[in-house]
Structures are given as structure tokens and as C-alpha cells.
C-alpha positions as MATLAB code, in Angstrom:
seq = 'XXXXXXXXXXXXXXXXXXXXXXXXXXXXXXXXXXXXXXXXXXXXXXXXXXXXXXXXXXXXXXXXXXXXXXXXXXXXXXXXXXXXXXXXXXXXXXXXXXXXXXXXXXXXXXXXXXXXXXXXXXXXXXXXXXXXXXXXXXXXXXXXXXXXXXXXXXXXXXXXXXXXXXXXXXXXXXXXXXXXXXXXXXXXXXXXXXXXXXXXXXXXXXXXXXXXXXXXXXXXXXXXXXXXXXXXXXXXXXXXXXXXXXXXXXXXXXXXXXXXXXXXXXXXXXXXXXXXXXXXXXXXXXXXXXXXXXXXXXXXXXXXXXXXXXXXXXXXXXXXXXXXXXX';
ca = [
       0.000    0.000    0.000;
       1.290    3.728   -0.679;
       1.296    5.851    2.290;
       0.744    9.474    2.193;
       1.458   11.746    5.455;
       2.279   15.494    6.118;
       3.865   17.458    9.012;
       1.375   19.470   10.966;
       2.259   23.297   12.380;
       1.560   23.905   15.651;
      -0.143   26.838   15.200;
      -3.032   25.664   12.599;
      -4.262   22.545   11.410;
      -4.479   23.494    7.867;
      -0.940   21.281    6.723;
      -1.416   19.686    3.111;
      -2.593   16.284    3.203;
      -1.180   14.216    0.071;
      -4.675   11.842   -0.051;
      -7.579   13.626   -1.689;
     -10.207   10.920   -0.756;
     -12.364   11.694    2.313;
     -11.567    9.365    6.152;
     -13.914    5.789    5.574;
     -15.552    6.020    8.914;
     -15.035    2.577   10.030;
     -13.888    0.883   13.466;
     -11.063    1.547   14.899;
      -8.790    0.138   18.342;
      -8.331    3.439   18.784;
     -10.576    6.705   20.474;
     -11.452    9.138   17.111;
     -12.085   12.481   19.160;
     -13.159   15.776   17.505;
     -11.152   17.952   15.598;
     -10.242   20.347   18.387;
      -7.061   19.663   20.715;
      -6.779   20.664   23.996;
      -4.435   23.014   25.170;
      -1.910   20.412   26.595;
      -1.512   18.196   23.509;
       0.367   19.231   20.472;
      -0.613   18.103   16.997;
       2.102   15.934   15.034;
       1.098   14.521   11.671;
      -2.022   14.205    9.465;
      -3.144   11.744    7.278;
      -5.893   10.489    5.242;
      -4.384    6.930    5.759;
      -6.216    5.046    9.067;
      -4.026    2.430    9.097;
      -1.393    4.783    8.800;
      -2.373    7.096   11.640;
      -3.367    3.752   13.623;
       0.826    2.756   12.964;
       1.844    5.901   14.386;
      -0.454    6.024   17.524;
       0.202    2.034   18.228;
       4.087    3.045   17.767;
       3.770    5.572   20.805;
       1.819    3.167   22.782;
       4.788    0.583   22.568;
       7.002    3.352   23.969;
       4.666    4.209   26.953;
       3.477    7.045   25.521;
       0.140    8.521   25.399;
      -0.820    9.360   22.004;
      -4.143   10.558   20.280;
      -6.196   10.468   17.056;
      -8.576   12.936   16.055;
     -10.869   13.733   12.823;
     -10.816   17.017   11.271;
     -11.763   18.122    7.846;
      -7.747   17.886    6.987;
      -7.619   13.918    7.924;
      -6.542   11.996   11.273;
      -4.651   14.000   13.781;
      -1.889   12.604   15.683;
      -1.416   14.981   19.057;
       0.564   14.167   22.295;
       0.636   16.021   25.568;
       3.274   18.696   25.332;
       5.974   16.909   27.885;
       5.861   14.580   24.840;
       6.435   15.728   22.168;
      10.160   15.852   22.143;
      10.078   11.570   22.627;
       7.015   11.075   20.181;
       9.044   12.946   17.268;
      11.971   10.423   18.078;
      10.245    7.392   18.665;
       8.459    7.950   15.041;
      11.946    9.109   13.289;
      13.357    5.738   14.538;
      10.564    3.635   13.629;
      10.448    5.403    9.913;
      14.008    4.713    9.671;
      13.202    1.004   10.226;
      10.209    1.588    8.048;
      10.405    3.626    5.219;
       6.884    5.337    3.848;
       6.265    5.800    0.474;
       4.684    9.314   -0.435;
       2.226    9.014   -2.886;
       1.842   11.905   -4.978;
      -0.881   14.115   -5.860;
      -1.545   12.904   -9.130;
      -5.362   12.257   -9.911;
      -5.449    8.472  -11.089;
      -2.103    7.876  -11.513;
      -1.865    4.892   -9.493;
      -5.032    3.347   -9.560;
      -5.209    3.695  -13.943;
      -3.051    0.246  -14.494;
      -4.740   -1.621  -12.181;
      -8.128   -0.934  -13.266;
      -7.264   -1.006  -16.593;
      -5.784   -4.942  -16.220;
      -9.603   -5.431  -14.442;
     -11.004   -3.914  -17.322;
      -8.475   -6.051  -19.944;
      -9.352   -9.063  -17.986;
     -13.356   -8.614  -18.038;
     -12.913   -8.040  -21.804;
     -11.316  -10.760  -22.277;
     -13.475  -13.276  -20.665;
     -16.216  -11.441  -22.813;
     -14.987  -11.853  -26.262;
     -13.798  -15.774  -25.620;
     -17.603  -16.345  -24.449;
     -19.325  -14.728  -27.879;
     -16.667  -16.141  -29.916;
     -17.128  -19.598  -28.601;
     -20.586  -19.384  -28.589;
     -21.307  -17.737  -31.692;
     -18.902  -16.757  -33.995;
     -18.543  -20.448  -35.631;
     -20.270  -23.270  -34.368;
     -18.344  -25.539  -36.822;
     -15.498  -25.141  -33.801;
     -16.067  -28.136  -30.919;
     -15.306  -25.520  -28.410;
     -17.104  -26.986  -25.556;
     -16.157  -30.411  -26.158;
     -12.249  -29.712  -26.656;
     -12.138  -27.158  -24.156;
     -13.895  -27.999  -21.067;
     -12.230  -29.308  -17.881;
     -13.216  -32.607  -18.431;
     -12.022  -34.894  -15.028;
     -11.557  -37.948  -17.071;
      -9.263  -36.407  -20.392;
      -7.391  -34.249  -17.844;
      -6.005  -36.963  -15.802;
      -5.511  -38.872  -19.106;
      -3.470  -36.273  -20.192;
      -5.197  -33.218  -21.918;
      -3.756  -30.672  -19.297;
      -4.725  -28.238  -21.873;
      -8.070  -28.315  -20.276;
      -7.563  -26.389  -17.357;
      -6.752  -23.471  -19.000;
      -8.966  -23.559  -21.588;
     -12.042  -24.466  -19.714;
     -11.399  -21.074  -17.810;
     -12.249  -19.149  -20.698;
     -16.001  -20.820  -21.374;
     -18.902  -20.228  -19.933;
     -22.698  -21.779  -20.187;
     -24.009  -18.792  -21.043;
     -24.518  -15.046  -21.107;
     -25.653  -15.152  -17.262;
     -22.273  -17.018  -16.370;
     -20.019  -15.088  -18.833;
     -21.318  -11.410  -16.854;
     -21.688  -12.186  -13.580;
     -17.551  -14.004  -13.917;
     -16.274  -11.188  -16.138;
     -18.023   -8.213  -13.331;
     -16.134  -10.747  -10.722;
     -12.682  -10.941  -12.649;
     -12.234   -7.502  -12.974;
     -12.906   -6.580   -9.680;
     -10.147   -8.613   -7.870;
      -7.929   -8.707  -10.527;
      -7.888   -5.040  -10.411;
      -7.425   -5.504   -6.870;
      -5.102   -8.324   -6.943;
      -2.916   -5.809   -9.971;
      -2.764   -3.031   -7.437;
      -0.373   -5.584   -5.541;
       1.713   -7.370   -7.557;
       1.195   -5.902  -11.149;
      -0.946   -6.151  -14.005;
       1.668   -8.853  -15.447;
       1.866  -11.007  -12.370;
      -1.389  -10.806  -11.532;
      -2.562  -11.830  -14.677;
       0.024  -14.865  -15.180;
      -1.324  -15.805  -11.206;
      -4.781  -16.051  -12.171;
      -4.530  -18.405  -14.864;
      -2.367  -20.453  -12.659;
      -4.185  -20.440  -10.068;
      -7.154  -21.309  -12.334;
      -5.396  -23.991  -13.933;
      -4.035  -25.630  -10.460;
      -7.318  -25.614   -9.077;
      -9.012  -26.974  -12.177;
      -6.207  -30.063  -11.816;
      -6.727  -30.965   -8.266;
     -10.316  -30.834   -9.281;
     -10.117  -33.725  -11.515;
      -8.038  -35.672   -9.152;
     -10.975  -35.156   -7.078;
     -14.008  -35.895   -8.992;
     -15.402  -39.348  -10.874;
     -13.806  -38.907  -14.566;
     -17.412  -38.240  -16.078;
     -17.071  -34.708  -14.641;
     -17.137  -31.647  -16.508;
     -16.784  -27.867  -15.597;
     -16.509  -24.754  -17.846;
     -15.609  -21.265  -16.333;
     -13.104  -19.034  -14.746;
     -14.615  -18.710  -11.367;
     -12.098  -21.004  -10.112;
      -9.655  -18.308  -10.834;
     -11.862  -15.834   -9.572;
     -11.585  -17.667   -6.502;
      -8.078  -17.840   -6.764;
      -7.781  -14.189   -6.816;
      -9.602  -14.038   -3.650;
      -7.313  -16.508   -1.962;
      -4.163  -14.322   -3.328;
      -5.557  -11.175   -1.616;
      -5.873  -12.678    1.286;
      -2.590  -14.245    1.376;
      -0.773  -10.769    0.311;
      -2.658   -8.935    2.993;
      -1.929  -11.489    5.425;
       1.846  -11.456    4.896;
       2.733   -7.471    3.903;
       0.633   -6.638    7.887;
       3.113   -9.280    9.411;
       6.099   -7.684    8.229;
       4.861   -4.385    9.276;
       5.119   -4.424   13.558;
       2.763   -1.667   14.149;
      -0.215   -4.158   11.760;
       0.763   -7.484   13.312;
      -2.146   -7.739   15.942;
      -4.826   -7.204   12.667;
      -3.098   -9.650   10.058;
      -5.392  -12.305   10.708;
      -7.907   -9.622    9.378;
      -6.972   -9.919    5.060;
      -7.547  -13.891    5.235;
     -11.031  -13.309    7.512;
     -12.735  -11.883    4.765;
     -10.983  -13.728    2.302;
     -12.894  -16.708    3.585;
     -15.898  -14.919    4.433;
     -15.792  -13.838    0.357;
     -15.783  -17.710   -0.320;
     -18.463  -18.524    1.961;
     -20.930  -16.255    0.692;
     -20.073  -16.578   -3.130;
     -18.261  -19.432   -3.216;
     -20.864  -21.826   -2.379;
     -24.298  -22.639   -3.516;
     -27.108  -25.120   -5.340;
     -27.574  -25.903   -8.890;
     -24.428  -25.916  -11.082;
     -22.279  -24.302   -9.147;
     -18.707  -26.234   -8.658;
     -17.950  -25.514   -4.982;
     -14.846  -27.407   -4.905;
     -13.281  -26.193   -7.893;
     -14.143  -22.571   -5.913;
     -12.176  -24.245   -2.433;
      -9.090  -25.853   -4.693;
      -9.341  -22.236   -6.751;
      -8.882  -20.502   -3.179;
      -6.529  -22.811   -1.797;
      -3.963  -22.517   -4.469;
      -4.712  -19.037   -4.774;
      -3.486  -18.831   -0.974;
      -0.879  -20.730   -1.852;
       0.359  -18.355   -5.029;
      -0.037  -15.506   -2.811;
       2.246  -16.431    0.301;
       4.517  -17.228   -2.193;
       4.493  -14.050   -4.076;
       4.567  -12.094   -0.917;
       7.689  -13.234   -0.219;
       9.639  -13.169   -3.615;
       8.000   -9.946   -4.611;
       7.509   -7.865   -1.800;
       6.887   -4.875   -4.380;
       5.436   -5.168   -7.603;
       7.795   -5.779   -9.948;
       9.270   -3.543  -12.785;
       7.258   -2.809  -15.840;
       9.396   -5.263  -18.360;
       8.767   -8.182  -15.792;
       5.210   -7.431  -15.722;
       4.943   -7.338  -19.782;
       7.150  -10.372  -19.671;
       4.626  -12.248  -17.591;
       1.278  -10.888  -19.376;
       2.754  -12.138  -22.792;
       3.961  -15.126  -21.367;
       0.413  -15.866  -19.837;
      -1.410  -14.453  -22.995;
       0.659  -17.020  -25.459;
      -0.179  -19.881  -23.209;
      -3.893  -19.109  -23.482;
      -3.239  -19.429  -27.180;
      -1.083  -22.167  -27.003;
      -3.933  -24.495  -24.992;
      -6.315  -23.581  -27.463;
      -3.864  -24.486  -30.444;
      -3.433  -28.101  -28.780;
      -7.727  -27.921  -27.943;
      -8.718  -27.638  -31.698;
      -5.782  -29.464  -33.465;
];
């Protein structure tokens, strides 16, 4: 996540705040007070960041200091009593030194553009492989060479779980997956990369479609890319999970990322009808898997030629399946 903080003067609370989007009310561990500080206290820092502000205040805590948050129309306001001050401004130089933020700049979009842009790419995507298999020449056995079929994917037409990502039953399916898609792999780009997260979700797709067959009787067969979908979920939750751990001040909320990544699963994930709830679990799982994983050898997204080297990597295998599908 970027960070974005600002010095506050003593004398006024109108400092420049580097986030333009207004405080999420949400819970907190800590007291939110009003804007105004008393006498006593002086203000340090501002932020638009809550878990930001919530890093700073739990760093003071640590170091027996008394520390507090408070809303104003400029962000959160960190203030300590006046005797201090002197300790609080050391105690966060030390800990910044250990912990580097990254200033995000003022610039309207520029962040946020790639990633929803690969959400966007992937959406499409799963759009245009549904109307061309299902109606641009129905002469191609799309359906028959491409589904994940249990029985020809254990007998050796891995092909399958890649390919069987990109159909769907119909136009019901295709929406409601490509509305899904792009909304955590937009998400899941913001982390690691349009590149890498792309290349993940077909592999985590493709894994989960494998263990599926190992799971099922052979006369099983599943189209779609919800497994992937799932596996995006899983990944987010894994990330999250990992990047609070390494950061001391978020180590009491990690648990928090993989909570609602379940909770996601529970309430999508499962249901009557057609619905494949294990390839959703085996989606998640490896998608949890992927995602510990990547938090640790990419810590940071990764530069832009590594992230075009693993779209077009992930693109020509998509191609690739489908050559072997209709040869």
C-alpha cells in the first residue's frame, strides 16, 4: 500500500494532506475524538491513511506514551501532551528509519489507472472468448475440446484447465464471472502488477481446475473461470496477510486480510444448482498458496518489463492451450 502523510504546524491545522479521498468512517482500536485539541496536547502529523495514523499512535503506545487520534476536515490528527512531544518525534523518526513510507503523490489516477485497466483487460477478455465460442462459428467443438473434463485431464489433456477457464454456459455465467474478474484482478494488480497478476490467475485457475479432476469421478465436466476468480480471492488474502506481518505496528490485525478472504468464499463461493464448490475451495486454496509465495519473492510489484514479460507469457499460453484444444 502507498502511504501518504504530512507534518502538521503547531499553530493551525491546515498542513497539506497528500490523499484527496475523504476518512472511511469505520472501526477503529483506537478513540477518534473531535477535531479540536486541547491546550496540553500538540498536533504531530495528518493523514488520510487510518491504518497509517493507527501505525503511528500504536508506535507511541509501545514506547509508553500517550498518544491521540482525532478527525478534522484535513484527515486523522496525531497529538501528544506537550511533555511529549520531544520523545514522540523520536520514537516515530526511529521507527520510519526502520520503516520507510512511500509518499504518494498528488496525481489524480495515476496509481489506480493500471490496475483498473488490467480489471477492465481481464473482463474483456473473458467477454470476447464467451461470444466467440458461442457464436462466432459453431463448426469449432469448443465446448467439447475445451472444457475441464475430469476424465481427459487426468488422461493427459492438461490443456483443459486453462482452456475451460475461458467458457462459460451462457450469457448469465459469462457477466456475472467477467463483473467478478475484474474486480479482484484489479485488486489483486494493485499488488503485484498487471503482469503477475494476470500470469497468477490463470495459474491459479489452472491448479485448481487439476486438483479438481483428481478429485471428482472422470465423467465430470466444468466450464468457467470462477475457479480463478476464486483464486484471486485466496491471493488477496494471502498478500494482505503477509505485507501486515512484516509491518510491527499491523501485526495484531493480520489475521484480518484472510477473515474476509474466507468470508468472500463462503458467501459466493458456495451454492445449489451448477455451481462447482470445490473447484471454488481448490481455486482458493492454491490461490493462498500463489499468494504467500508471491509475498515473499515480490515484496513490491515488480518492474514494468517483468510485468509485460509475464502478461505475454500468460497471454501465449492461453493461445497455445487452445492451439493443442482444436488441433
Amino acid at each position: 500500500m502507498v502511504e501518504s502523510w504530512s507534518q502538521v504546524n503547531n499553530s493551525h491545522f491546515d498542513a497539506p494532506v497528500l490523499y484527496p479521498h475523504p476518512f472511511p468512517h469505520i472501526g477503529s482500536l483506537f478513540d477518534y475524538r473531535s477535531a479540536m485539541t486541547s491546550g496540553s496536547e500538540i498536533p504531530l502529523r495528518v493523514t488520510r491513511d487510518q491504518n497509517l495514523a493507527e501505525d503511528w499512535a500504536l508506535v507511541l503506545v509501545t514506547q509508553g506514551l500517550t498518544p491521540s487520534l482525532r478527525v478534522s476536515q484535513e484527515g486523522i490528527i496525531l497529538s501528544v501532551p506537550e511533555e511529549e512531544s520531544e520523545r514522540a518525534v523520536a520514537g516515530l523518526s526511529a521507527y520510519e528509519k526502520e520503516n520507510p513510507p512511500q509518499v504518494k503523490e498528488q496525481e489524480s489516477g495515476s496509481d489506480d489507472a493500471p490496475s483498473l485497466l488490467a480489471g477492465v483487460v481481464v473482463a474483456g477478455l473473458l467477454l470476447v472468448s464467451h461470444f466467440v465460442s458461442v457464436g462466432w462459428n459453431h463448426a469449432m467443438p469448443w465446448f467439447e475440446r475445451g472444457s475441464a473434463d475430469a476424465g481427459r485431464i487426468l488422461s493427459g489433456e492438461l490443456w483443459r484447465t486453462v482452456t475451460a477457464l475461458t467458457l462459460h454456459a451462457d450469457l448469465a455465467h459469462v457477466l456475472s464471472n467477467a463483473v467478478a474478474a475484474g474486480i479482484f484482478a484489479s485488486a489483486l494488480s494493485g499488488m503485484v502488477g498487471a503482469g503477475v497478476a494476470f500470469a497468477l490467475l490463470v495459474l491459479a485457475g489452472a491448479g485448481g481446475n487439476l486438483v479438481n479432476a483428481f478429485f471428482h469421478a472422470p465423467a465430470h465436466v466444468s466450464v468457467g473461470a470462477s475457479t480463478a476468480i476464486f483464486g484471486a480471492v485466496g491471493m488477496l488474502g494471502a498478500l494482505g496477510m503477509v505485507r501486515r506481518r512484516r509491518a510491527p505496528a499491523r501485526r495484531r490485525g493480520a489475521w484480518i486480510p484472510i477473515a474476509a478472504a474466507l468470508a468472500l468464499l463462503a458467501m459466493l463461493g458456495t451454492g445449489g444448482g451448477r455451481v462447482d464448490v470445490f473447484a471454488h475451495l481448490f481455486g482458493f486454496l492454491l490461490g493462498g498458496i500463489l499468494g504467500v509465495l508471491a509475498a515473499f519473492v515480490t515484496p513490491e510489484p515488480p518492474a514494468p518489463r517483468v510485468q509485460w514479460a509475464c502478461g505475454s507469457a500468460t497471454l501465449a499460453l492461453l493461445i497455445y492451450c487452445w492451439i493443442l484444444a482444436l488441433r
